[in-house]
C-alpha positions, 0 to 999 in steps of 0.5 A: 577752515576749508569750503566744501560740497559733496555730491552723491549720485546713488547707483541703480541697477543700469548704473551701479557705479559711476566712479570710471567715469567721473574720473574720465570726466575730470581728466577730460574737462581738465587735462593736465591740470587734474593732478592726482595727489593720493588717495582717500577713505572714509567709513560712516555709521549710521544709529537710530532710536528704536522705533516705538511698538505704539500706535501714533494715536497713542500720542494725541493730542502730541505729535509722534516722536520724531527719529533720533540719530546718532552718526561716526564718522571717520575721514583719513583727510582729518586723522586726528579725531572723529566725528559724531553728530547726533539729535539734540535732546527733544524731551526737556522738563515741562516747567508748566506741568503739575508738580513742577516748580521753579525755585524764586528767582530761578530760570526755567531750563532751556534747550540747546538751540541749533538750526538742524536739532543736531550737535556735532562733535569730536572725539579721539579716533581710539575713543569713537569706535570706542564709543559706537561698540557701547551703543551697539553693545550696552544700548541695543534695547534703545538704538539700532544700527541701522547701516556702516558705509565705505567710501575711498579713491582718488584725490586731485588737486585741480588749480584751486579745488581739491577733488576727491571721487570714490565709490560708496559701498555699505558692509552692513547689515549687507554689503551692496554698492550704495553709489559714488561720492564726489567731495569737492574742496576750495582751496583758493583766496578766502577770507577766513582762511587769511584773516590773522585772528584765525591763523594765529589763534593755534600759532606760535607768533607772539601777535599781541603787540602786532598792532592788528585791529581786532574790528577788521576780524570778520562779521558772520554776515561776511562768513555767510556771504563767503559761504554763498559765494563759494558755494557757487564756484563749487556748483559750477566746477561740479558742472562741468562733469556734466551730470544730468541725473536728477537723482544725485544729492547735494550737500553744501549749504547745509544747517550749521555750517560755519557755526564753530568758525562762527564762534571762534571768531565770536570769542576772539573778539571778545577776548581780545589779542592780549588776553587771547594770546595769555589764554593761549600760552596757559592753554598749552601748558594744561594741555602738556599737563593734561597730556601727562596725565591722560589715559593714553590717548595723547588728544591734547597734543595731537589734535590742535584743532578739534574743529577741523572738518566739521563742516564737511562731516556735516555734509557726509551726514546729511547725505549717509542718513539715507535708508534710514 
């Protein structure tokens, strides 16, 4: 799984768009290394729970409910599916209250735990468009759409970083230039990304006799450390286009990154290669039949990672709530 930052730098009446000229800086730090590959889109939609018409007092002695969001995304680098991410739910049973009573024996329910209170996951393209035309259309009464952003340029390929600059516009409610987007990728020596649990889980290779040693698969504290340290060469890379604007976000290390690769790994090893690799094969058939069987979308068979990229769209996330 790839590491990434995004950096956004938000236009100002001076400065509606910076897109020329990081492009200038890219090509002038680097020169014949920046190499332009194609390029790149992304559209964002940005929901919120629908404020409520009571006074916070009206809440005492609880605090006022916080904001709910709900987000899509879409990033033509990651074809396959879309993104949401949404608040977890907030408003779990009181066990404790009057009229509340567990049955002997039964554990209270609990909430889901995350470190940022929202869970990202994917779905078919077709299906979150889907998805977003029925909280606009049959949910208008409890969430609002706040705004729809765009963003699309060029992509480079810079020695071991893959660069992506493009200009931010939001279409809705109004269209006005929002700023500059610049994504920046490490493509370079990772462990996770060489790690042979990782790159055989959704392979072909027959590795249950491979005689790999299922305890050199990484610990979470090394993907933390890699996390880090990556991080860092991304934020030196980024200075180079010598940006000074105290005003520009960073999204890198933000809450919840690497938490799916986290859990594959966690899986694997106690899974184990025999059993994976059994769990794999029964896998592909269901999925062939599953394929047979679905409504048309095919998501079985097209998408074979469905956590690729959650932890960029994690950072477009976390940068897009503005305005919120």
């Amino acid at each position: 799984m790839p590491i990434t930052g995004v950096f956004f730098i938000p236009s100002t009446p001076n400065a509606p768009n910076a897109l020329a000229t990081l492009s200038e800086r890219l090509r002038s730090a680097y020169g014949d290394e920046a190499v332009p590959v194609g390029r790149w889109a992304l559209e964002h939609k940005l929901m919120r729970d629908t404020l409520s018409c009571l006074p916070a007092s009206a809440h005492a002695p609880n605090p006022p409910p916080q904001p709910r969001y709900m987000q899509f995304l879409s990033l033509s680098h990651y074809p396959n599916h879309g993104f949401i991410y949404a608040s977890e739910p907030t408003d779990m049973p009181d066990t404790n209250a009057p009229g509340l009573s567990l049955v002997p024996g039964q554990q209270p329910p609990q909430k889901p735990s995350t470190q940022s209170g929202m869970i990202m996951t994917t779905v078919p393209l077709p299906s979150a468009a889907t998805l977003f035309q029925h909280f606009v259309r049959a949910c208008e009464p409890l969430w609002c759409h706040r705004h729809t952003v765009t963003a699309g340029g060029m992509t480079y390929d810079v020695g071991d970083f893959r660069v992506r600059i493009g200009e931010v516009r939001q279409t809705q409610p109004m269209a006005r230039a929002r700023g500059t987007i610049i994504e920046i990728e490490w493509r370079g020596p990772s462990l996770t990304s060489s790690s042979p649990l990782l790159s055989s889980e959704n392979g072909s290779g027959d590795y249950a006799d491979s005689g790999i040693d299922i305890s050199l698969v990484p610990e979470d504290s090394d993907i933390d450390a890699e996390y880090a340290q990556t991080a860092q060469l991304i934020r030196e890379f980024w200075s180079r286009f010598g940006v000074t604007d105290k005003g520009v976000q960073e999204a890198i290390l933000v809450p919840d990154v690497g938490r799916e690769l986290k859990a594959k790994l966690q899986r694997q090893r106690q899974s184990g290669w025999r059993e994976l690799e059994a769990k794999r094969r029964q896998k592909k058939q269901n999925d062939a039949v599953a394929a047979e069987r679905s409504w048309g979308w095919g998501w079985n068979e097209q998408d074979d990672d469905p956590d690729a990229g959650v932890d960029l769209a994690r950072q477009y996330m976390e940068i897009f709530r503005f305005n919120r």
